[in-house]
C-alpha positions in Angstrom: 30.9 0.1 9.6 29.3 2.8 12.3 25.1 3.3 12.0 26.0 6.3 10.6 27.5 4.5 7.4 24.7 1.5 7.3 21.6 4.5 7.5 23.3 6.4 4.4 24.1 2.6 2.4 20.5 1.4 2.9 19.1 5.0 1.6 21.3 4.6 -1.3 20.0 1.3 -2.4 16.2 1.9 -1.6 16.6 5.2 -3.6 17.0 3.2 -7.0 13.6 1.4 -6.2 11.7 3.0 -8.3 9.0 6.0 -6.4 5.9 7.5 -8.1 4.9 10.9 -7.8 1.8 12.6 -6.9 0.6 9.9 -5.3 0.2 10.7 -2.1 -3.2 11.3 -0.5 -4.0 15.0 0.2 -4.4 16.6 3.9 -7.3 18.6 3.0 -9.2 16.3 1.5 -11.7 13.8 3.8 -14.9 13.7 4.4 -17.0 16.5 6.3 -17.9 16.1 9.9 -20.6 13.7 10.7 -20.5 12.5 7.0 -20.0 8.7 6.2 -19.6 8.3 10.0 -21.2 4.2 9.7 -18.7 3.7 6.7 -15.7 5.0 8.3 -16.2 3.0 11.7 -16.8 0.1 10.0 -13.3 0.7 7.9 -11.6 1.7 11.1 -13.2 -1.8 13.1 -11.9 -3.7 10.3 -8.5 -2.0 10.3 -8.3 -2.1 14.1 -10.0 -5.6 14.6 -7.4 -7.9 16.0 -8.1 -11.5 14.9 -5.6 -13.3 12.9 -8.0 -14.9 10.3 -9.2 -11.5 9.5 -9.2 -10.4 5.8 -6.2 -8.3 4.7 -8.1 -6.8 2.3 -11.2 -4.5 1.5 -12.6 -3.6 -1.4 -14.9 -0.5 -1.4 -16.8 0.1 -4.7 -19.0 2.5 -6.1 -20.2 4.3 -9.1 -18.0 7.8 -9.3 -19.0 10.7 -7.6 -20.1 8.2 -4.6 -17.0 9.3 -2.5 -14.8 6.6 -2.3 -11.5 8.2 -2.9 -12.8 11.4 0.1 -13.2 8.1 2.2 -9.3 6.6 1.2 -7.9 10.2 2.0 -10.1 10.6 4.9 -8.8 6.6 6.2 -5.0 7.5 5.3 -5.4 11.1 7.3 -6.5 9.3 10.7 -4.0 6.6 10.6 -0.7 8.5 9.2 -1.7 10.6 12.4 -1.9 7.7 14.5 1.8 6.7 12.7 -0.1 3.6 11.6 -0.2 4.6 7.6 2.2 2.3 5.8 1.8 3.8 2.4 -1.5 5.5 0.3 -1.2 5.4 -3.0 -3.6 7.4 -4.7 -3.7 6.5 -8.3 -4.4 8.9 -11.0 -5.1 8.8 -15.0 -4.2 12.2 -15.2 -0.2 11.3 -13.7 -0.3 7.9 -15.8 0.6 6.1 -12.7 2.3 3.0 -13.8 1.4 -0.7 -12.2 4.8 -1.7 -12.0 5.7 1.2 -9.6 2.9 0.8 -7.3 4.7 -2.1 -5.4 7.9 -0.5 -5.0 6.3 2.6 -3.9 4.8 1.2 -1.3 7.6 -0.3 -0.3 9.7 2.8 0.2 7.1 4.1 2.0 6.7 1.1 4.6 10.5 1.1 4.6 10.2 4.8 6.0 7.8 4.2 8.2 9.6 1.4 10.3 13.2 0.9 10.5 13.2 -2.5 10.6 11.1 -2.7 7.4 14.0 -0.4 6.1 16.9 -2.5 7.1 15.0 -5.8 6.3 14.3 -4.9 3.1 17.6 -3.6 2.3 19.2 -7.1 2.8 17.1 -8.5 0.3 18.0 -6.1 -2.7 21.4 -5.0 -1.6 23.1 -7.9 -3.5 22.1 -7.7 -7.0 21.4 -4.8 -8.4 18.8 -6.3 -10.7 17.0 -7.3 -7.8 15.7 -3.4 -8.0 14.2 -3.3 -11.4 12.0 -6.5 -11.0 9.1 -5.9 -13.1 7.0 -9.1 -12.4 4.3 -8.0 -9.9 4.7 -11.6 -7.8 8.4 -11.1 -7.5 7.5 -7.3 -6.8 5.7 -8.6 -4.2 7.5 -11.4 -2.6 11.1 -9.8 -2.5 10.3 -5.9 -1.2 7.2 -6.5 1.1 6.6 -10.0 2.2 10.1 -11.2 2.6 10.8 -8.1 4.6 7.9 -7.8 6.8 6.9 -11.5 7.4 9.7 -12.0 10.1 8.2 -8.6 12.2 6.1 -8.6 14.8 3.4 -5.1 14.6 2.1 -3.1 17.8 -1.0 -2.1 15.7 -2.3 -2.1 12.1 -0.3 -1.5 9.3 -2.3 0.2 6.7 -2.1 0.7 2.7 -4.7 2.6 1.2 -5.1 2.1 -2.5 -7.6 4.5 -4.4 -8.9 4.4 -7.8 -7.7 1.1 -9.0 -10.0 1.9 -12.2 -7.5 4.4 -13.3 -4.8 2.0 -13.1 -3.9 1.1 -16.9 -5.9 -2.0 -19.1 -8.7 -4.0 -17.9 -6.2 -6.9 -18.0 -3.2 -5.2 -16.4 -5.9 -4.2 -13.3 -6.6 -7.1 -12.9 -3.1 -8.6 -13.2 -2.1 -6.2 -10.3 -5.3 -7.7 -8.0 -5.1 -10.8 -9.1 -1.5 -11.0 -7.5 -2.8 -8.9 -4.0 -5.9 -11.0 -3.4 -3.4 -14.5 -4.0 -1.1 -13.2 -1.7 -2.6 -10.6 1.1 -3.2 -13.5 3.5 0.4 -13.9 3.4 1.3 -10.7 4.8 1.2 -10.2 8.9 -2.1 -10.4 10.4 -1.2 -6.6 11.3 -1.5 -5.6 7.8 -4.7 -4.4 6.2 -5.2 -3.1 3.0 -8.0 -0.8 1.7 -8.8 -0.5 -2.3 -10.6 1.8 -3.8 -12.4 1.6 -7.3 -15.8 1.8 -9.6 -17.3 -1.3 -10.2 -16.1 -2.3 -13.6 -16.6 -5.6 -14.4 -12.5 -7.1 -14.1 -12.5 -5.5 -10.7 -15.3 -7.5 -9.7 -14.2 -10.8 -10.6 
């Protein structure tokens, strides 16, 4: 089979992933010029630091209105530009975002950013089709990001940008969903960072 033929198969079979909509972060939106500059370095240190026992994760809180989700768009701006954005996922009430299609979503989108990610990820769900409806988050998680990427060595960062986590369904389904990234985010290559978003509410924080 010519590249032609293995491009067009692996598109077919990451199209039945499932893909939200409207939830991508918006160009226009980030935060004014010399606003937040002490926040956003610090984010962008983290994101760029480059030892391996660095967390995967951050977690930046704050009442609403405090700017966190100009700060997310602003963050997945400067590193889509830099081609460094694996996914942002900015999650919404108002589109009833679903948790079980965060995962796959992002996914997709890593899978588009790097073709390796794409091919890699397309052996591991090309055999059964079942293996692209999972709705466990852990399995989620395991089969179409860590089992893909974990075998790749990264150039620079690979960022996911998660905003508004508070939005996202039930207390307990929230914290289902970060229950399952904290466990797992050191698992992911030391390239990968991920940024979440959300108020303080009291199953985020624990």
């Amino acid at each position: 089979m010519g590249l032609t033929g293995i491009t067009t198969e692996s598109a077919d079979v990451l199209k039945e992933l499932p893909y939200a909509s409207h939830a991508r972060y918006e160009l226009g939106r980030r935060c004014l010029a010399h606003t937040r500059e002490a926040l956003l370095e610090d984010i962008i240190d983290w994101i760029n630091g480059s030892a391996p026992n660095a967390p995967r994760m951050y977690f930046l809180h704050g009442p609403a209105g405090t700017g966190k989700s100009t700060i997310a768009h602003s963050i997945a701006r400067h590193f889509d530009e830099c081609k460094r954005l694996g996914s942002a996922f900015m999650i919404s009430s108002a589109y009833r975002h679903r948790i079980s299609d965060i995962l796959p979503t992002i996914a997709r989108d890593l899978a588009d950013l790097d073709p390796r990610i794409n091919s890699a990820l397309c052996r591991e769900i090309r055999g059964r089709r079942s293996d692209r409806s999972i709705s466990d988050l852990s399995e989620q998680l395991n089969l179409y990001i860590l089992k893909p990427c974990n075998d790749l060595n990264f150039a620079g960062p690979i960022v996911i940008v998660l905003d508004g986590v508070d939005e996202l369904g039930s207390p307990k389904d929230r914290q289902a969903f970060l229950s399952v990234l904290k466990a797992n985010a050191n698992d992911l290559p030391d390239k990968f960072r991920i940024l979440v978003t959300g108020r303080p509410e009291v199953d985020l924080m624990e």
